[in-house]
SERO-330404 format. One line per 8 residues: for each residue x, y, z of C-alpha. Coordinates in pm, 1 decimal, decimal comma. Layout:
BEGIN
X:Y:Z ~ ...
// end
This chain:
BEGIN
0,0:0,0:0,0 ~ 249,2:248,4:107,4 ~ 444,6:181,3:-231,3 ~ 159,3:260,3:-428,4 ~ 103,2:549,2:-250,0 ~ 461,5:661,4:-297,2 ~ 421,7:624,0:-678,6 ~ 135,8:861,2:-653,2
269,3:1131,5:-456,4 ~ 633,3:1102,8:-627,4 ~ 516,5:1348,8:-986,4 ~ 434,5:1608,5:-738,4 ~ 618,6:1598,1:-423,4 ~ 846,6:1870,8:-522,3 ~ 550,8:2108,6:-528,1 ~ 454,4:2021,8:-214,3
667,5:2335,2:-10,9 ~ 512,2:2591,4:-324,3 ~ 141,4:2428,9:-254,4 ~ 232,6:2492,1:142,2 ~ 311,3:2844,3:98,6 ~ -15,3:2907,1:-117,4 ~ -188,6:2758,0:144,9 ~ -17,2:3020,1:425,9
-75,2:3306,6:144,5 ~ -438,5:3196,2:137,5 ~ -517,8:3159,4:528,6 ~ -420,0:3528,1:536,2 ~ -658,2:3657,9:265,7 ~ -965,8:3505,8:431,9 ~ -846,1:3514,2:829,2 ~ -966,1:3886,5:906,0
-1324,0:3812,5:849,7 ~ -1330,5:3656,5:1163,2 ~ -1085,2:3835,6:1343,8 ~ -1219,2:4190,9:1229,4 ~ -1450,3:4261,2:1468,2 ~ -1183,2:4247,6:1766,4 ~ -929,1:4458,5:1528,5 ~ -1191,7:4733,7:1488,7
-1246,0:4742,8:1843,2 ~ -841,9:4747,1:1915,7 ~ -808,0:5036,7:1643,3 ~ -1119,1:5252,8:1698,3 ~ -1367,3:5184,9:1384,5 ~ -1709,5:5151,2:1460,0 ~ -1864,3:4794,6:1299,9 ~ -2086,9:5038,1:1127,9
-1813,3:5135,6:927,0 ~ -1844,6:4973,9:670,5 ~ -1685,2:5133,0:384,3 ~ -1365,7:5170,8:577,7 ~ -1372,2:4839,3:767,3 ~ -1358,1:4646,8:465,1 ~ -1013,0:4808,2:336,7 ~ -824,2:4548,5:601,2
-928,2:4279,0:317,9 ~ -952,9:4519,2:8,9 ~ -608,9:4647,5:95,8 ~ -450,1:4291,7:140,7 ~ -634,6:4196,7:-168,3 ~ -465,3:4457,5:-412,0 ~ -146,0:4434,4:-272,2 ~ -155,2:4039,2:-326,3
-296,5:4162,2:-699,2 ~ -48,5:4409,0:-729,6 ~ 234,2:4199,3:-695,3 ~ 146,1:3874,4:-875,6 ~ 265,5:4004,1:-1265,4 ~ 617,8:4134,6:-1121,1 ~ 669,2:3837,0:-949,0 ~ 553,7:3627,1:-1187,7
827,0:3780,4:-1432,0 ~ 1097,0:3779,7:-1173,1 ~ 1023,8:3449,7:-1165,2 ~ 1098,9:3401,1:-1497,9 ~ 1424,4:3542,5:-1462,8 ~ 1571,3:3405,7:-1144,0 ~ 1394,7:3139,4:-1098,6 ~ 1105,3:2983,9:-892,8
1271,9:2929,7:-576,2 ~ 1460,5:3259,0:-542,5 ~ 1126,7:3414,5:-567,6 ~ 974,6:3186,0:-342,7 ~ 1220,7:3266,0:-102,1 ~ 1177,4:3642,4:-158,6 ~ 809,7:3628,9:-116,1 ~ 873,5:3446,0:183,1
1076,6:3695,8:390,1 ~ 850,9:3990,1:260,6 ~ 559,1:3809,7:370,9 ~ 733,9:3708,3:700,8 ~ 778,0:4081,7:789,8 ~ 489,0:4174,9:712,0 ~ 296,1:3925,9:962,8 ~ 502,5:4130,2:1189,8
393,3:4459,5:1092,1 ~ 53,0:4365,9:1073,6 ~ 38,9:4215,2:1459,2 ~ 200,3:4528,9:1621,7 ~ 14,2:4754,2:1394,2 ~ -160,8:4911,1:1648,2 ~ 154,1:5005,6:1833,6 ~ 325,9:5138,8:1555,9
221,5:5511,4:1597,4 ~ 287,4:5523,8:1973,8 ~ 658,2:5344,9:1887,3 ~ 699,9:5631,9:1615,5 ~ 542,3:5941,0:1716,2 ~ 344,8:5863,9:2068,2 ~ 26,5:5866,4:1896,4 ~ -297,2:5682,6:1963,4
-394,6:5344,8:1736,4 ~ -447,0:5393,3:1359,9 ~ -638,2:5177,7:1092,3 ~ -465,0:5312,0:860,4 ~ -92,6:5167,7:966,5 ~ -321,6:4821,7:962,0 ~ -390,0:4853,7:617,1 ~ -56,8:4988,6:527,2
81,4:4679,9:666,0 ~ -142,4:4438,0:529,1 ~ -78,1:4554,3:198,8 ~ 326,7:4503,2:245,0 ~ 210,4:4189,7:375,1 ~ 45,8:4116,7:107,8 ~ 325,5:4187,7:-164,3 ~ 533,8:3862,2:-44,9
179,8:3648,7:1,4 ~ 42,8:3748,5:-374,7 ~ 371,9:3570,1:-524,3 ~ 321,0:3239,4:-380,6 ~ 53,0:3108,9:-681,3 ~ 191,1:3262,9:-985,0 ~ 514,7:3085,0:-871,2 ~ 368,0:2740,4:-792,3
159,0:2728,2:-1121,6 ~ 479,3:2843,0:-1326,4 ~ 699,4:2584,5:-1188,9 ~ 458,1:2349,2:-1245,7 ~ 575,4:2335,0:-1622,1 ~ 934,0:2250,4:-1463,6 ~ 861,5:2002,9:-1186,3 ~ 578,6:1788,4:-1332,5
558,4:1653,7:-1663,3 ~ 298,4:1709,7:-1895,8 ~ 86,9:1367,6:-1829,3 ~ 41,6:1479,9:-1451,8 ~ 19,2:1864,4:-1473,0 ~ -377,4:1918,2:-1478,1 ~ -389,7:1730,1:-1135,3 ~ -89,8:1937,4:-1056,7
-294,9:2246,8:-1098,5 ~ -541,0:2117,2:-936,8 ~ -334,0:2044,6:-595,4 ~ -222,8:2426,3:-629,4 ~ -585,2:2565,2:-661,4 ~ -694,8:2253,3:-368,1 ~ -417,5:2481,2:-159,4 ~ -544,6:2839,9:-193,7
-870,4:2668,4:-131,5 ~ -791,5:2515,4:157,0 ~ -608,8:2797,5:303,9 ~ -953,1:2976,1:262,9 ~ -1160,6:2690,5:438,3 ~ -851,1:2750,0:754,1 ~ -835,2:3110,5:735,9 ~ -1153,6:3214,0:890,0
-1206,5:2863,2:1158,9 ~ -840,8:2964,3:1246,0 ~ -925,7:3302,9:1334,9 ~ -1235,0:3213,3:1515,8 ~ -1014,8:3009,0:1740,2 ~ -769,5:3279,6:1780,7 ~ -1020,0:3489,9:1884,1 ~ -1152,7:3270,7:2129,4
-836,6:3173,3:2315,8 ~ -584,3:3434,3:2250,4 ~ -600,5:3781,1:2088,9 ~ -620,0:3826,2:1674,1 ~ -199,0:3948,3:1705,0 ~ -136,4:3590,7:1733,6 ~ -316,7:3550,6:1395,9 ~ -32,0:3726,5:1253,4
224,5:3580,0:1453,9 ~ 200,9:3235,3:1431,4 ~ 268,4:3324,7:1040,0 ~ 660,5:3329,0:1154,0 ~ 687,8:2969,7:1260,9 ~ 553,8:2877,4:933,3 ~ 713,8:3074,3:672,9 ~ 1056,9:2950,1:856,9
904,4:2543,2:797,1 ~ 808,9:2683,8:411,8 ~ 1197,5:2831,6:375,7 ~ 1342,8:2523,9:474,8 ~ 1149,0:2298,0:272,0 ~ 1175,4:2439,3:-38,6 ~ 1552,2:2427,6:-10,4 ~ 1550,7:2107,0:-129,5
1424,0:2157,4:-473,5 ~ 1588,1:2230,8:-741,9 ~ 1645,5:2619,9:-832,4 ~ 1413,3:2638,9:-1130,9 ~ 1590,3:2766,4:-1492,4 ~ 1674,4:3106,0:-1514,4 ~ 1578,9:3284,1:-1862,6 ~ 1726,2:3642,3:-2014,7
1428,7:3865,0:-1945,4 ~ 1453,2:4164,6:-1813,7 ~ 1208,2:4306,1:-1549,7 ~ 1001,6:4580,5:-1655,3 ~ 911,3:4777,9:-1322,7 ~ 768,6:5125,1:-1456,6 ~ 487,1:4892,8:-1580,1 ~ 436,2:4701,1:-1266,5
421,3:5039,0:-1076,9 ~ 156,7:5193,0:-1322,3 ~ -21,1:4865,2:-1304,7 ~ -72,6:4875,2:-903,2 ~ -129,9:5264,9:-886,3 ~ -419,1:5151,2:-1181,1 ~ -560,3:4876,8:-944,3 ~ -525,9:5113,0:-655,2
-735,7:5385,9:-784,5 ~ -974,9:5085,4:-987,9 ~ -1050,7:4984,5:-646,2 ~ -1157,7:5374,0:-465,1 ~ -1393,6:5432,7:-744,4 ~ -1535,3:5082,6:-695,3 ~ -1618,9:5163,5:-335,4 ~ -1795,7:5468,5:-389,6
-2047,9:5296,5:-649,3 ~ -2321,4:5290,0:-424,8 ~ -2299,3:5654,0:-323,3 ~ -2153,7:5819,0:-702,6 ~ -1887,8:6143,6:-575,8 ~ -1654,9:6325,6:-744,9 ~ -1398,6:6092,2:-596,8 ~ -1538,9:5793,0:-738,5
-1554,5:5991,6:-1083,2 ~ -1146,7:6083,6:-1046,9 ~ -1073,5:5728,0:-940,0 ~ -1211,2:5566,0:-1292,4 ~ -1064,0:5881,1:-1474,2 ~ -754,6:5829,9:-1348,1 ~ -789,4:5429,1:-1394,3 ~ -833,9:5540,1:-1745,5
-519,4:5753,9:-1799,3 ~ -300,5:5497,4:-1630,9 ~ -459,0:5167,9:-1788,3 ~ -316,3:5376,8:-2160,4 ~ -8,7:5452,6:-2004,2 ~ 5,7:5090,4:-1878,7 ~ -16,6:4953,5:-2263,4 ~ 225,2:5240,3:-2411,4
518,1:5151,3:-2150,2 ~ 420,5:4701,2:-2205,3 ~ 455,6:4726,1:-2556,5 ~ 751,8:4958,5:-2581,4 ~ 963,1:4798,8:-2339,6 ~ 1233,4:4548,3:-2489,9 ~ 1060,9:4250,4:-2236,9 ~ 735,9:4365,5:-2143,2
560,6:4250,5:-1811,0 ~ 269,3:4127,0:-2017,0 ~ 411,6:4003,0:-2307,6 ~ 165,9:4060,9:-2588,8 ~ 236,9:3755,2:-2750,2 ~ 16,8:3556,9:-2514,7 ~ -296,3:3798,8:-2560,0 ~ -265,6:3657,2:-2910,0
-390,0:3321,7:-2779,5 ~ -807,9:3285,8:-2762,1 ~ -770,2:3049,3:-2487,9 ~ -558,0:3259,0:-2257,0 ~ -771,5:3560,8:-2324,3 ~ -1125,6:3344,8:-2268,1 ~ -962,4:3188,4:-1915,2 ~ -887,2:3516,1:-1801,9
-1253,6:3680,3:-1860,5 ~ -1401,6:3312,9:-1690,2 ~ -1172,2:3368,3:-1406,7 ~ -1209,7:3742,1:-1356,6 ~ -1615,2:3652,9:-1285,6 ~ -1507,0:3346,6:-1114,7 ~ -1317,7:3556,4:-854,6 ~ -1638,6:3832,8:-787,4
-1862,9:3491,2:-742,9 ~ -1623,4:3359,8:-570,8 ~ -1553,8:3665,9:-291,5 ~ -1916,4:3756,8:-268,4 ~ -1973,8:3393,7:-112,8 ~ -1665,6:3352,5:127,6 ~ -1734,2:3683,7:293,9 ~ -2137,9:3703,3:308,7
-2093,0:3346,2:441,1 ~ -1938,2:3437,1:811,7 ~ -2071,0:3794,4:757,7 ~ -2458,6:3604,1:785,1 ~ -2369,9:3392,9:1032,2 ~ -2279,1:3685,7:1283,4 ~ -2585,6:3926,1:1214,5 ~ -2848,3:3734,3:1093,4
-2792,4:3423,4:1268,0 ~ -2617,3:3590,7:1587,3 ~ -2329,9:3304,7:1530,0 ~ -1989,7:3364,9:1710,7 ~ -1714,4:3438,1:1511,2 ~ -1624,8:3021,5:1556,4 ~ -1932,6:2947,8:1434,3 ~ -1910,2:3136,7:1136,8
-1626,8:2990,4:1037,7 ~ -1679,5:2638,9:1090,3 ~ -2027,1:2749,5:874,4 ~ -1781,8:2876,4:591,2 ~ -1600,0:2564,7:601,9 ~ -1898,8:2339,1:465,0 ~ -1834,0:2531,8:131,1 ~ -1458,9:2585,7:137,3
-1405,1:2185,8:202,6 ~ -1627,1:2166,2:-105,4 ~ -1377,0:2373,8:-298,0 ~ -1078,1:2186,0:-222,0 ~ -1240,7:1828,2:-263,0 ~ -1379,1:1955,9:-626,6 ~ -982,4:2161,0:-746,1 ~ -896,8:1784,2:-689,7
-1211,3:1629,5:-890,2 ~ -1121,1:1904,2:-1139,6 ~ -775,0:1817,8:-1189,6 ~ -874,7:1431,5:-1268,0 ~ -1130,1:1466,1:-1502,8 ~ -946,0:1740,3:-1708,1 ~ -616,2:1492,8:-1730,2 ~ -904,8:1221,2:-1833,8
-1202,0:1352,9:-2022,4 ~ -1008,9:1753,7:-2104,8 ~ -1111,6:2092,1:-2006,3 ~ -1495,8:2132,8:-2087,4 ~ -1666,3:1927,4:-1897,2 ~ -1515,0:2043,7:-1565,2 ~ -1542,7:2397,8:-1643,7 ~ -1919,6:2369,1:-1759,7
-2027,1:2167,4:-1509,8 ~ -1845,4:2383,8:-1247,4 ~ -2044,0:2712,2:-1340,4 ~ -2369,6:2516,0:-1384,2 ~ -2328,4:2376,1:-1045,5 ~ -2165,5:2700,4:-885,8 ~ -2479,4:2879,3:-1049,2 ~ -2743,7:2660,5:-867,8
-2585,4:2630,6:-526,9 ~ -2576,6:3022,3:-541,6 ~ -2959,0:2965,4:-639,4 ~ -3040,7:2768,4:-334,0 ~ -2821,5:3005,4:-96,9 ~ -3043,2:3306,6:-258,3 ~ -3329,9:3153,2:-118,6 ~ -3254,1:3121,6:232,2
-3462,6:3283,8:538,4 ~ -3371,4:3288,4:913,5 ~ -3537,4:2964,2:925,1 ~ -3261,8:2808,3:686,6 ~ -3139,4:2487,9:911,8 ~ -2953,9:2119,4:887,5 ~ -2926,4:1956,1:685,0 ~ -3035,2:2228,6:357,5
-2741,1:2470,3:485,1 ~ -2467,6:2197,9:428,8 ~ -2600,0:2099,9:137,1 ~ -2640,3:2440,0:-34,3 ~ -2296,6:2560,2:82,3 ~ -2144,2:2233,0:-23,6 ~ -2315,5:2199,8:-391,3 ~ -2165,0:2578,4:-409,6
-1836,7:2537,1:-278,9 ~ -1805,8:2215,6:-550,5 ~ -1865,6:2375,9:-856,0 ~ -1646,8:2643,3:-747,7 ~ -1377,1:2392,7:-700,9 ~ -1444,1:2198,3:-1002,5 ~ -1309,8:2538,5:-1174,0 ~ -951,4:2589,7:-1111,8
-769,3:2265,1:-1301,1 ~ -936,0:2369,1:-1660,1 ~ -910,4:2757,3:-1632,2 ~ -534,1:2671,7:-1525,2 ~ -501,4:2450,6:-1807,1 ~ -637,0:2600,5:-2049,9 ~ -491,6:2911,5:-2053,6 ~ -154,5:2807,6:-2038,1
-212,3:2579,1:-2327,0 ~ 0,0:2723,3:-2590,0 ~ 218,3:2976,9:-2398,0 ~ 578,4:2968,0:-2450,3 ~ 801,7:2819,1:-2133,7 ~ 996,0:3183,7:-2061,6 ~ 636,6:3324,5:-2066,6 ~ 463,7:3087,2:-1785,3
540,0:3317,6:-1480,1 ~ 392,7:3586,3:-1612,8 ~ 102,4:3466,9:-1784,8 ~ 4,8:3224,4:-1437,7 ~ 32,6:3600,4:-1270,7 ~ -211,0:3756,8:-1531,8 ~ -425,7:3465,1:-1454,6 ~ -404,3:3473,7:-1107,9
-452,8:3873,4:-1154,4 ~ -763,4:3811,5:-1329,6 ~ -924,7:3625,4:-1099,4 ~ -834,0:3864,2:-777,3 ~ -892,6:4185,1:-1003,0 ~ -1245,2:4015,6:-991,0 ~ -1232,4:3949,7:-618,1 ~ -1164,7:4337,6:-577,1
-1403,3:4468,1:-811,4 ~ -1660,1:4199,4:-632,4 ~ -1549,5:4316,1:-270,1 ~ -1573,0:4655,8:-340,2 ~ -1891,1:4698,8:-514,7 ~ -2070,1:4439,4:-254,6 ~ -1905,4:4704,4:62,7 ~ -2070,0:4980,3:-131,6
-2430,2:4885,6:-257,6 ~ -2466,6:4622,9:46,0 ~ -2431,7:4963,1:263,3 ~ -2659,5:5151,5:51,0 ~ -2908,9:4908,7:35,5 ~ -2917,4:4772,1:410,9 ~ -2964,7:5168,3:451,3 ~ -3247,4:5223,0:236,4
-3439,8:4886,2:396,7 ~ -3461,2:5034,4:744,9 ~ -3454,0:5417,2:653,9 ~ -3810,8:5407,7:813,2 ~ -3738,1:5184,8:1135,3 ~ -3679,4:5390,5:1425,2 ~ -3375,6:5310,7:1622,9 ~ -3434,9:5226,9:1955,4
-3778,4:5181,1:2167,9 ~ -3825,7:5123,2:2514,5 ~ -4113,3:4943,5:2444,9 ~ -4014,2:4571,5:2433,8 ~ -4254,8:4508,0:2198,1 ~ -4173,1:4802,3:1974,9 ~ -3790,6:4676,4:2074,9 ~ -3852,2:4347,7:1891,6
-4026,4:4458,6:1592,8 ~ -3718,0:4683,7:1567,9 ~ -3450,9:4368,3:1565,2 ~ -3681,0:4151,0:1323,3 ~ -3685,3:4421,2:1094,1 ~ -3318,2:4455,9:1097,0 ~ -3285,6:4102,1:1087,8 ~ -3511,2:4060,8:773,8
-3327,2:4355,0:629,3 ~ -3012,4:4174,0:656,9 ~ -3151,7:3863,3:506,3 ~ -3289,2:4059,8:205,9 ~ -2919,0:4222,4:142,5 ~ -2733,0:3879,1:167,9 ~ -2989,5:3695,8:-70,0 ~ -2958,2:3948,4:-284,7
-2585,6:3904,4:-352,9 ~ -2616,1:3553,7:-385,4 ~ -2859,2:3574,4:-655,4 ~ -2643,5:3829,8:-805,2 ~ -2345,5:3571,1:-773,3 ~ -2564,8:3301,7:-957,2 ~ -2608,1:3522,7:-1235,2 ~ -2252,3:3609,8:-1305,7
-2168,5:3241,5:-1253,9 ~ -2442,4:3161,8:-1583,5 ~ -2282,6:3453,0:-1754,5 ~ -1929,2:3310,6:-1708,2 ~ -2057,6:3009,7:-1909,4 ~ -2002,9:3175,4:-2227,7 ~ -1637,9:3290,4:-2191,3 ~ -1600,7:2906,1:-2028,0
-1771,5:2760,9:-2341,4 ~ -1545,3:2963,4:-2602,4 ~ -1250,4:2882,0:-2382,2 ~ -1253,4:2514,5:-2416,6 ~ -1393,5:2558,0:-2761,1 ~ -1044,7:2682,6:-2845,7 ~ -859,8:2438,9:-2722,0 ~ -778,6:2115,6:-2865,6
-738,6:1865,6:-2533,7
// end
């Protein structure tokens, strides 16, 4: 038994220290939901804040963004596992700066706590964790031969995933027996384990690129400014009206400098390929499904259902198991049957389990809620082998980094632009349902009445998203459809 199980684990035990460090990456994207309610509290935000709460994960998720293309091509240059290591130390530091965040203007200037040096931090944080996947999926095309990569990709996406399902239990437990610092902490221990292991691979090939970083600084400040005018979509301003302008102007000056520079960061050679271009649109609504469900999830649990942060995350974790179980489902039936069937069936699935979650009420109980969360979390899963494969089908091997960072770009662009615009109409809309319920009474009649109506208007918000993630899901179908259309498996 054990031999047989060595022969299966042997094509992709060297990615096993990348597939580790996704899975620390990951934890950290999807650990604040649980722990934000105790960082507010340390650093002065009201919970009512919602707009400006929400830039703890929006910030972490553009830096991760941000980073993945110039990684990816310093990958390409150096090597996977000097980037690896890299990524590693940046991210290591960071944990650090993240857990004494709130001491950080008292150290500096004597001043009181500050969000803002918590979502400084995050992002730097998040600079080392958003190279971890364009790295793993590049080397991929080094460590594991062609007849075993789509399960390859598969263990990669199974990785992110399953950091996800840890990230929020883990910081429910934090929360319960120590405080969210140790969140951060703990990160240490782990990146050291991650550093060591990875020493024993091989250094990856190193190819004569050159890295092109007035793009990649364009390309974050675009992201950056994407991401403000996102926010303000429920309430239009003049600064949500600068924001896209100045998207605009930079997104131009983004393709002048790519295509004049001697080795662009997007090398326009792969936007040639209908596959590549198809797997990023798929994954860039993939991602906005795919956010809207792993925060509205815990985010439920704690107002609607008055679940402790624990609970919410051990609710979460019925659809993030899902996800992991179907990245590896995914990965087998593209290396057997090719890239269609996963990736329709995925969205069809993903599409009704966001139907069922849309139809939820306060009465919503065992054993429905698994079942909905888990048919969701599956098709989800079933996803990330044939996007993977698919678009780097074709794509030349000094290219890989960066076109697994577009990829990877695509989908968290889509997890930003989801994010933000669900912070910004969910707001507006939870607003507008009990603009006409008083307050407070001290009548506990009047008292009750008050709570159900929040309650119900709380319900109405979440449902709402999850319809709206069902429809994006059936629109993704046609992008999915012309991406394995193009593609001869």
């Amino acid at each position: 038994m054990f031999t047989k199980l060595r022969q299966i684990i042997t094509p992709y035990k060297l990615l096993l220290p990348l597939c580790f460090g996704v899975f620390i990456a990951a934890d950290d994207q999807t650990v604040v939901v649980t722990l934000l309610p105790d960082m507010l509290a340390d650093l002065r935000v009201g919970v009512s804040e919602l707009d400006r709460a929400s830039w703890s994960i929006t910030g972490y998720l553009i830096g991760y963004t941000a980073a993945m293309p110039l990684m990816g091509r310093i990958s390409d240059r150096t090597g996977y596992r000097r980037v690896f290591l890299l990524a590693m130390a940046v991210f290591t530091l960071g944990s650090a700066l993240v857990a004494i965040s709130p001491d950080i203007p008292r150290l500096l200037y004597g001043g009181a706590p500050e969000y803002n040096w918590l979502v400084g931090t995050r992002v730097f944080q998040a600079i080392g964790g958003g190279a971890m996947i364009p790295i793993s999926i590049a080397a991929v095309g080094e460590l594991v031969d062609g007849k075993h990569r789509a399960i390859a990709y598969g263990l990669i996406g199974a990785s992110a995933e399953a950091g996800g399902v840890f990230g929020p239990l883990w910081g429910g437990g934090i929360t319960t027996w120590l405080s969210w610092e140790w969140a951060f902490w703990l990160n240490i221990p782990l990146t050291v384990v991650a550093v060591i292991w990875i020493m024993r691979n091989p250094p990856g090939k190193r190819n004569n690129v050159k890295v092109d970083i007035p793009t990649a600084t364009v390309f974050a400040a675009s992201l950056t400014l994407l991401t403000i005018g996102l926010v303000r979509i429920g309430e239009p301003d003049a600064l949500m009206a600068v924001s896209l302008i100045a998207t605009a102007g930079l997104f131009a000056a983004l393709v002048f400098l790519n295509n004049r520079a001697p080795d662009p960061l997007f090398p326009p050679s792969i936007f040639k390929l209908p596959t590549f271009n198809y797997s990023n649109l798929t994954y860039f609504l993939v991602g906005a499904v795919l956010i809207i469900g792993m925060v509205t999830v815990p985010l439920m649990a704690a107002s609607v259902f008055a679940k402790s942060p624990l609970e919410g995350g051990l609710q979460l974790l019925r659809m993030t198991i899902a996800i992991s179980l179907g990245a590896l489902i995914g990965g087998y039936i593209t290396q057997h049957y090719g890239t269609r069937i996963p990736a329709l069936a995925g969205l069809v699935i993903t599409t009704v389990g966001f139907l069922l979650l849309s139809s939820w009420t306060t009465d919503i109980a065992e054993p429905a809620l698994t079942i909905h969360l888990a048919i969701t979390g599956l098709g989800l899963g079933l996803l990330v082998s044939p996007i993977a494969e698919t678009a780097l089908w074709g794509v030349q091997a000094d290219q890989r980094g960066a076109a697994s960072a577009l990829l990877s770009v695509s989908r968290m662009v889509g997890m930003t632009a989801g994010l933000a615009a669900m912070t910004a109409l969910g707001t507006v809309q939870f607003q507008d349902l009990v603009a006409d319920v008083p307050a407070f009474s001290l009548d506990p009649d009047v008292q009750q009445q008050i709570i159900d109506s929040a309650t119900n208007a709380g319900v109405d918000v979440f449902t709402r998203f999850y319809l709206y993630s069902a429809i994006l899901s059936a629109v993704a179908l046609a992008p999915a459809w012309l991406m394995t259309r193009t593609k001869s498996d």
